[in-house]
C-alpha positions, -999 to 999 in steps of 0.1 A, spaced: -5 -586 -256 -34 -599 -237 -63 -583 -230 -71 -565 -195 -101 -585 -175 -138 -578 -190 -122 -561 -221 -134 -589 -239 -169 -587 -233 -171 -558 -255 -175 -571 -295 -142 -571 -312 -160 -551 -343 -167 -521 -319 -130 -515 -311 -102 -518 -335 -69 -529 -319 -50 -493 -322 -81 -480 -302 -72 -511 -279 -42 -504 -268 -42 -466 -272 -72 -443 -256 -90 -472 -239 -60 -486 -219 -51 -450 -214 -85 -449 -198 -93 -420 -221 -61 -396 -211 -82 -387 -176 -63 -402 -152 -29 -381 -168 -23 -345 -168 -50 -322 -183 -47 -315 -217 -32 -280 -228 -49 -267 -262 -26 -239 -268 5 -258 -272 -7 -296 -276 5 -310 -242 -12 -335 -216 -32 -362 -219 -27 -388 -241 -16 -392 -275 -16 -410 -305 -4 -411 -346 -25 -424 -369 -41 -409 -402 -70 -399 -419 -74 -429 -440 -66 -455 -412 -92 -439 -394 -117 -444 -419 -108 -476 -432 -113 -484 -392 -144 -468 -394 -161 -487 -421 -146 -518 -398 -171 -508 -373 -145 -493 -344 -172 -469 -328 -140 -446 -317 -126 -445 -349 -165 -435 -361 -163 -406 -339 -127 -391 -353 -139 -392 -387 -168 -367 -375 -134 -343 -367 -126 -346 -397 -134 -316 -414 -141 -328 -453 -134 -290 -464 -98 -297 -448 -89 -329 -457 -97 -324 -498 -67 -320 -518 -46 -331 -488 -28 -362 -484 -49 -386 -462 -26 -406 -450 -2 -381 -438 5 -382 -401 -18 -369 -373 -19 -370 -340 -50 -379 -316 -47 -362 -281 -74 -375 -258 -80 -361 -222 -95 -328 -196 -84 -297 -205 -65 -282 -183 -92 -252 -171 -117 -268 -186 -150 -263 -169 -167 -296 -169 -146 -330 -154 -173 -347 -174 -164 -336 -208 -134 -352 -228 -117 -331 -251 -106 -345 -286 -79 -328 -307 -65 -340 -338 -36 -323 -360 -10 -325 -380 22 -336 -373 36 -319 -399 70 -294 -393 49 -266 -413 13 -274 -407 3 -248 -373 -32 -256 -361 -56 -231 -356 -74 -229 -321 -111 -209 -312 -125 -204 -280 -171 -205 -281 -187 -188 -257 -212 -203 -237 -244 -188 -245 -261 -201 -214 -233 -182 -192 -207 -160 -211 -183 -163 -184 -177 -195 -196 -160 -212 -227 -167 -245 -243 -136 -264 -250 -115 -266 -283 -116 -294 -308 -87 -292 -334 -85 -306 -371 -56 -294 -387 -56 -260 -395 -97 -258 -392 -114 -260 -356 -147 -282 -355 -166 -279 -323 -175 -315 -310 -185 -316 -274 -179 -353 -260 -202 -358 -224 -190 -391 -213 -211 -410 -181 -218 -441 -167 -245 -454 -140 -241 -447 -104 -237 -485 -99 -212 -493 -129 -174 -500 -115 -164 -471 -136 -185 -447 -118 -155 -437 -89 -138 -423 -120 -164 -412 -142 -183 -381 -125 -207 -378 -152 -240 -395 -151 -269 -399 -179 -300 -382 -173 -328 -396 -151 -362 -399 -171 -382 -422 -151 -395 -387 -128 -424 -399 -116 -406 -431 -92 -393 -431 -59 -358 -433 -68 -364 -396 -84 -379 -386 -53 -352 -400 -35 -325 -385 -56 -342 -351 -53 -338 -355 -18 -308 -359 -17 -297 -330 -35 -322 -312 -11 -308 -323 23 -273 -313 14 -286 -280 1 -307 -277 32 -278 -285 57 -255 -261 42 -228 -290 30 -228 -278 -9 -245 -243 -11 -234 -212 10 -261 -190 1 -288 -210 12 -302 -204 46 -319 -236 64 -356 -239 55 -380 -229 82 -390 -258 94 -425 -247 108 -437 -220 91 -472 -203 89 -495 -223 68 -514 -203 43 -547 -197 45 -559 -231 27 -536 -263 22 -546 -294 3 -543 -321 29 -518 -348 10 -517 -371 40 -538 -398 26 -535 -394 -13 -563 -416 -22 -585 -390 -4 -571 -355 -7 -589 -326 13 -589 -290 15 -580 -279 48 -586 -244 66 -552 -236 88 -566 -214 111 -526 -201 118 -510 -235 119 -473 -238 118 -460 -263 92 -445 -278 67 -456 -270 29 -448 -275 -7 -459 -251 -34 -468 -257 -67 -461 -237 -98 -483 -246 -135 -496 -240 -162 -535 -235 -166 -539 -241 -197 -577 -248 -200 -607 -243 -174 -604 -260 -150 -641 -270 -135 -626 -280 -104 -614 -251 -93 -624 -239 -55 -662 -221 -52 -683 -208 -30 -707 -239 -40 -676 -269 -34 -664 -254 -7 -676 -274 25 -676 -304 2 -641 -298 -3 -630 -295 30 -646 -331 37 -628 -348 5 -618 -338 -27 -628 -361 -57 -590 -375 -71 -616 -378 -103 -626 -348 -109 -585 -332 -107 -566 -329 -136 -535 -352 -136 -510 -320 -127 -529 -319 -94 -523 -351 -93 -492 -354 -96 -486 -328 -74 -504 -346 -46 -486 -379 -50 -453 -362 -50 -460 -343 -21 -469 -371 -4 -441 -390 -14 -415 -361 -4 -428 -368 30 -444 -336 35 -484 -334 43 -500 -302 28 -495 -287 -6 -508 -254 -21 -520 -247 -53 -540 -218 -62 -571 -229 -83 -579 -252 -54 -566 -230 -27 -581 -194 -33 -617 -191 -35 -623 -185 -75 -655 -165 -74 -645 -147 -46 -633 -114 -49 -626 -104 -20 -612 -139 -10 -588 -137 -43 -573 -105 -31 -567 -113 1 -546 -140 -11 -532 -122 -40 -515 -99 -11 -498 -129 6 -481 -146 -26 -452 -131 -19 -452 -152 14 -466 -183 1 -437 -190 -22 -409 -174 -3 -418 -199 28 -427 -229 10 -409 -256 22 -402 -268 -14 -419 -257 -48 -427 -280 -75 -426 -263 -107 -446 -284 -137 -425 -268 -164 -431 -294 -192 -470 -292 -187 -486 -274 -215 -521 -275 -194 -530 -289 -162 -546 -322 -179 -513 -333 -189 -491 -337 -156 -458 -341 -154 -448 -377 -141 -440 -394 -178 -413 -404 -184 -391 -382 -200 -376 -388 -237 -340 -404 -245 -318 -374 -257 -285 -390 -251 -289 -423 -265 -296 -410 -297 -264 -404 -305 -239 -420 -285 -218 -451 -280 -201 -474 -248 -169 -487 -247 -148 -505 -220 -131 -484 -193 -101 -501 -177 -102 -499 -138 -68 -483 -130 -64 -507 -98 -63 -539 -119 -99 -551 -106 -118 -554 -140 -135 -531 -163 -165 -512 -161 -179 -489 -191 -184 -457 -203 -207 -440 -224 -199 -410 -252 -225 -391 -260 -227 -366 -291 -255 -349 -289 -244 -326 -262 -242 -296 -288 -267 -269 -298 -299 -289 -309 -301 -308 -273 -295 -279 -254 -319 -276 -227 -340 -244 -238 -354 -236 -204 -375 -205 -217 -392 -225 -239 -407 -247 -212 -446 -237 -208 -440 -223 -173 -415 -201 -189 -438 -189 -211 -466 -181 -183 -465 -142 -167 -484 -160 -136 -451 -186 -131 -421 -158 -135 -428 -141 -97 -438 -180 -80 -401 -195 -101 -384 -164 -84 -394 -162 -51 -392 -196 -42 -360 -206 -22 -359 -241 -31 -371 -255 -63 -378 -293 -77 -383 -285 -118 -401 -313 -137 -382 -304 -170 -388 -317 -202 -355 -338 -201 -352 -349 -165 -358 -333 -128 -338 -305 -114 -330 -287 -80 -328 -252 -82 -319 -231 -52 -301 -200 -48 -268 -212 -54 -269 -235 -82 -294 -254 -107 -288 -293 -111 -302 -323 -125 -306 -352 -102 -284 -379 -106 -255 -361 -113 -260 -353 -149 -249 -318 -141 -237 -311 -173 -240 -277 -186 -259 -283 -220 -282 -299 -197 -289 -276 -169 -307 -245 -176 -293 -216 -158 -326 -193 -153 -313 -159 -137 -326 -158 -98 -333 -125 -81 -321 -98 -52 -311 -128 -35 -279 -131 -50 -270 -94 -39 -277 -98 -4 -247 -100 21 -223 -91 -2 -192 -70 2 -207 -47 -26 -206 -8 -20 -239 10 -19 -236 21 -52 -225 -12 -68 -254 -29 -47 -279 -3 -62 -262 -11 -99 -268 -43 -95 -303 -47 -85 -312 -25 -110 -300 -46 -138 -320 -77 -122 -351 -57 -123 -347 -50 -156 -339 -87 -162 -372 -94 -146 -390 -76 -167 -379 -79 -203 -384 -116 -191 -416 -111 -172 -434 -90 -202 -423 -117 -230 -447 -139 -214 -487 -145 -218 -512 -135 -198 -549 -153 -198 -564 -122 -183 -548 -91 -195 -559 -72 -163 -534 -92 -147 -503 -73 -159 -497 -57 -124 -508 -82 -108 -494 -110 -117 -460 -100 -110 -468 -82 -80 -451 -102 -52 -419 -100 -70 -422 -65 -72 -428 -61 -32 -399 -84 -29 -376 -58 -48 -390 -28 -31 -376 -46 6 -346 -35 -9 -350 -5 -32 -372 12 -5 -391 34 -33 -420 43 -42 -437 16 -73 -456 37 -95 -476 15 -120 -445 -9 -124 -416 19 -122 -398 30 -96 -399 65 -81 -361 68 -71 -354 57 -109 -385 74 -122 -368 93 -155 -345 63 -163 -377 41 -160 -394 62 -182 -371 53 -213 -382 15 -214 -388 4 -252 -404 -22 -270 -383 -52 -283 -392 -46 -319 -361 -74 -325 -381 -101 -306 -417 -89 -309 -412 -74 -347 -449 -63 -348 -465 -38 -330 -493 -47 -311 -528 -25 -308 -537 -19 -269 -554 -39 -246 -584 -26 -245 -591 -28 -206 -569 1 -184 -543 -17 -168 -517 16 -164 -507 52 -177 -495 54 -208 -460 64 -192 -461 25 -177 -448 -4 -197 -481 -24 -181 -501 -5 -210 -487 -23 -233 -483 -59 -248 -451 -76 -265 -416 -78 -245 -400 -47 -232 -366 -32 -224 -359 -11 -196 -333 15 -200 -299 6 -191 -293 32 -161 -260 26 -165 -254 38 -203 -280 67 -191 -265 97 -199 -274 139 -184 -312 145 -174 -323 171 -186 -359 164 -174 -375 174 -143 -405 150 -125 -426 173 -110 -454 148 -96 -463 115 -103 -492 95 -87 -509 66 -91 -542 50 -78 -545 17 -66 -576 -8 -74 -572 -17 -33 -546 -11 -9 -546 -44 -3 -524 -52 -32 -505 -20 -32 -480 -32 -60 -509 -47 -82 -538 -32 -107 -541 3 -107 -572 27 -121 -551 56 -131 -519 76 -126 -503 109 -137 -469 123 -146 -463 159 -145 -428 164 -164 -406 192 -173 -390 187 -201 -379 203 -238 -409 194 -256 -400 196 -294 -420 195 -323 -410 172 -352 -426 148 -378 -427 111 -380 -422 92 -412 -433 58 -423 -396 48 -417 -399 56 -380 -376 83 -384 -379 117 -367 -375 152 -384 -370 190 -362 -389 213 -381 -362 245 -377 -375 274 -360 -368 306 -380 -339 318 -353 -324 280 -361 -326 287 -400 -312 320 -399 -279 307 -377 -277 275 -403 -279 301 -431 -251 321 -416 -229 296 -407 -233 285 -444 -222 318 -462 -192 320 -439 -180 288 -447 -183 296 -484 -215 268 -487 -246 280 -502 -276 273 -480 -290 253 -500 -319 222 -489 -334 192 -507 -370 190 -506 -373 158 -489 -363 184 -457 -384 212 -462 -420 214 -446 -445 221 -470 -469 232 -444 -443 261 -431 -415 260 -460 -392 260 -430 -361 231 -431 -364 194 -413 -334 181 -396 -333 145 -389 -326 138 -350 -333 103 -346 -356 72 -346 -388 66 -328 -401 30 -316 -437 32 -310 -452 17 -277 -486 -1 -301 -499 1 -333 -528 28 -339 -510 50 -316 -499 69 -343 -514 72 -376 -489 84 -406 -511 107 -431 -495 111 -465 -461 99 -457 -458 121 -422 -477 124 -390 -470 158 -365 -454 142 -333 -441 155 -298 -405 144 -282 -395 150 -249 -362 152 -243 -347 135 -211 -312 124 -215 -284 134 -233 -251 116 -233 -220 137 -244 -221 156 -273 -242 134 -294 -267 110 -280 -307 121 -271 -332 103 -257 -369 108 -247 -401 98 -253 -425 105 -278 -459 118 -269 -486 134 -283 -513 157 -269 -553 148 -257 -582 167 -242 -595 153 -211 -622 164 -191 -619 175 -158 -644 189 -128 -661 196 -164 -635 217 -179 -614 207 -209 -577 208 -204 -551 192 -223 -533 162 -210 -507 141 -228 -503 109 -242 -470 83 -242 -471 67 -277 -432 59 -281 -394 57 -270 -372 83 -289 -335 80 -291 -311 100 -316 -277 115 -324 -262 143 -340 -233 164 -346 -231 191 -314 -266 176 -300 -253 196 -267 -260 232 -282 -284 223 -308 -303 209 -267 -293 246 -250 -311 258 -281 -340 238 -276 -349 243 -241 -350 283 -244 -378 274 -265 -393 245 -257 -389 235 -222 -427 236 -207 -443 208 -184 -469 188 -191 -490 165 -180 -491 124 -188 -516 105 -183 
């Protein structure tokens, strides 16, 4: 049978014959009906064997070289390999990406029944990667096929490779693109129009002429702006003085910036848009007063910036982010002909392996992400151009995308946005309420994973983001909790699985000890929603603010009086938490003993050799930093409050310990956070009614 036109242009050594005249002028099994994985139907299929696959293989037929990477060698020893199988090729029907192909090859065989698993996405749990069969064993193998926006095949083929080249005006230009139909409401119904004059802030870099960039005072202007979002990284000696100030505002040196500047002029310029802000150049470094004036309008800055670049592959600002961007595809991957289904020739199209877990695009380990500074400027920006590590992409409210169309999940990080997302919903109140909680908490396990260059800056840094949230909460924000929340937010906890090793304390004030801002390492707010009974009582909480001008940033001190069941215990090396009985507890165990038959008897692992009274183990305590706590011959005398139970069984508090403190010159005892309790036991309900009658007392955090 003769060959289709342009079919032979590819070398007869990459494709055998079977492959010929089976999946290639099937064009792949797209064009028929989607695949079904459950019971083998759609697409299109094909017999052939194991053996004649390799033996095609080792021929040099690049599709044949693929199946024998579905072959699973565990399977296929001690089985006949040239036994019939069939090769289905195609979408699947419900499958999520158009620009995968799914590959699935079994046994024909009356008795053989393959097996078929479903992987969650970890980027997005709500969806599932597709299924590859081999016989009775499932291997993974995600196939991303593209072609170039100009190749014949492209009307058929959605998926595209990934644009490198960032830093030329074809990137801009695709970019663009992605942000006029964003902007004009065709592909994203969340989005609002940009403003297209809003207030200028304070200073803008003048990107008009970028051969001779200038700082330029707005005096109120109305205009267009672009953001930008980096990493420091390293001093930066061109930073905006007092000294360089008027010199600025004439001209600004291009050889004194570091290339992200840069960059982030030329782009500017290039995106057609005139001023561009940036803080070290923008804000007044040796200015305090100047700094927090601008520190209070950051919130605006980002929220009304026309666009904001983010740098996210720039480890420091000397390193920009216009290179062009590494290969990741081509590594792995291989082109063969693709048959235009209206007769008119052949164009190509690419397979590329190396769409599994190594070339995932790890968007949290970009520097930005890493940054505490570059959480609140990602989040409350409404439209976004990242300059990943792999490509650039357009972020907005209602989707994240690479330009180019290489929209491909493995390839698109999907970083979680903000409030945003609950707005104008059909939500009740109390779902709303549910659900801004849980993105709060989001923010912050993500927000205190990151570093800080100044560790003053805890507050601070992610202060706009926090106004942003209380627009909606409409509560009080006390040192980085929330007073409508104020128990719950008291159980946050140390991630001792990501950040195993407890940190000592900064040792500049930068909150309470009742705050998570004390601390360092990556922290988890309690899950309101698994929350059980209070128990606890706040009886006044107050905090006092560096300046009111930045009333959700650094503070100088706060206070907590609670009302809670304060309970004595003892803390082991192990973390774990012992009740020393009182004598009214030890008589009622005694009893209870007898009249079961049981005599009271105790190891003396749980006896107190201070008191001779009987431990009980009620559960586990995390400590907030190292030195907190310091565990003399095997135990160290602790305090827990108890705040929540849930049913019959579960406790949790916080672990404090007592301080003196002076005040108007007396001494009076305050108390100190140093943990996050949480336990269980059997009847925790009476052994808590218990408890309180002789415990319950306020005291006072600090």
């Amino acid at each position: 049978m003769e060959s289709p036109s342009g079919i032979e242009n590819f070398k007869p050594s990459e494709l055998c014959q079977l492959c010929t005249t089976g999946v290639v002028e099937n064009h792949f099994g797209i064009l028929l009906p989607p695949m079904n994985t459950e019971d083998l139907t759609g697409g299109f299929v094909y017999a052939t064997s194991p053996e004649d696959i390799r033996i095609r293989a080792n021929q040099g037929c690049r599709w044949c070289q693929f199946l024998v990477r579905c072959l699973d060698p565990g399977v296929e020893k001690g089985r006949d390999p040239k036994r019939a199988v069939a090769v289905r090729v195609g979408y699947e029907s419900g499958g999520m990406e158009d620009s995968e192909l799914c590959v699935a090859v079994n046994s024909v065989e009356a008795d053989d029944k393959p097996i078929y698993r479903y992987y969650p996405n970890a980027d997005d749990p709500s969806e599932d990667s597709y299924v590859a069969v081999v016989d009775k064993e499932v291997n993974n193998h995600r196939v991303y096929m593209y072609t170039r926006e100009d190749d014949p095949a492209a009307r058929y083929i959605r998926g595209r490779n990934i644009y490198r080249d960032v830093g030329t005006e074809l990137a801009i230009s695709l970019a663009m693109d992605r942000f006029q139909d964003c902007a004009s409401n065709r592909s994203c119904e969340s989005c609002l129009p940009p403003d297209p004059s809003p207030s200028l802030p304070t200073r803008v870099i003048d990107c008009g002429n970028p051969s001779n960039p200038r700082l330029f005072y707005t005096d109120g202007q109305h205009d267009r702006y672009v953001a930008l979002s980096y990493v420091w990284g390293e001093p930066q000696p061109h930073r905006a003085t007092k000294q360089n100030l008027d010199s600025y505002l004439d001209h600004i040196d291009r050889t004194s910036l570091p290339q992200t500047l840069l960059d982030a002029i030329d782009t500017t310029h290039r995106l057609g848009i005139r001023y561009l802000w940036a803080d070290s150049l923008c804000i007044i470094q040796d200015d305090e007063k100047d700094k927090i004036n601008e520190l209070s309008k950051m919130h605006s800055i980002y929220r009304h910036s026309y666009l904001t670049i983010v740098a996210a592959s720039a480890q420091r600002v000397s390193e920009g982010f216009l290179q062009i961007r590494p290969d990741i595809l081509c590594t792995d991957s291989f082109t063969l002909p693709f048959i235009l289904p209206d007769g008119s020739g052949t164009g190509s199209v690419t397979f590329t392996l190396a769409a599994d877990d190594q070339t995932h695009y790890a968007w949290w380990e970009e520097p930005t992400h890493t940054r505490a500074w570059c959480l609140q400027e990602y989040y409350l920006s409404s439209r976004i151009l990242v300059f990943a590590s792999h490509t650039i992409q357009y972020v907005c409210w209602d989707t994240v995308q690479n330009i180019g169309g290489a929209d491909n999940r493995f390839w698109v990080g999907r970083v979680p946005r903000t409030i945003h997302h609950f707005r104008d919903t059909d939500m009740s109140a109390e779902e709303f309420a549910k659900g801004v909680y849980r993105m709060w908490r989001r923010v912050i396990s993500d927000y205190t994973r990151r570093e800080l260059s100044v560790p003053a800056d805890k507050l601070v840094a992610v202060a706009a983001l926090a106004e942003d949230f209380s627009l909606v909460i409409q509560s009080d924000y006390l040192a980085g909790l929330w007073r409508c929340t104020l128990l719950k937010d008291l159980l946050w906890r140390r991630s001792y699985r990501f950040d195993p090793v407890s940190r000592s304390r900064p040792s500049v004030y930068r909150g309470p000890s009742w705050s998570w801002a004390a601390v360092d390492g990556k922290i988890n707010l309690c899950d309101g929603e698994d929350v059980g009974d209070l128990v606890a009582e706040v009886i006044m909480c107050e905090t006092q603010l560096k300046t009111s001008q930045v009333p959700f940033g650094e503070v100088v001190s706060g206070s907590l009086v609670l009302r809670a069941p304060i309970v004595p215990c003892f803390m082991r090396a192990n973390r774990r938490v012992y009740w020393v009985m009182d004598a009214d507890h030890m008589e009622k165990v005694r009893e209870d003993a007898v009249n079961k038959g049981i005599e009271p008897k105790v190891d003396e692992d749980f006896i107190d050799e201070d008191t001779g009274r009987w431990m009980q183990e009620i559960g586990e305590c995390l400590l907030d930093s190292s030195g907190d706590v310091e565990i003399k011959q095997g135990k160290q005398s602790i305090f827990v409050a108890i705040i929540a139970m849930d049913g019959d069984w579960i406790l949790q508090g916080i672990v404090v310990k007592p301080v003196n403190s002076e005040a108007d010159g007396e001494s009076e005892q305050s108390w100190y956070r140093v943990g996050f309790f949480e336990g269980g036991m059997r009847d925790a309900d009476k052994w808590l009614e218990g408890v309180k009658k002789v415990h319950t007392m306020e005291i006072s955090l600090v």
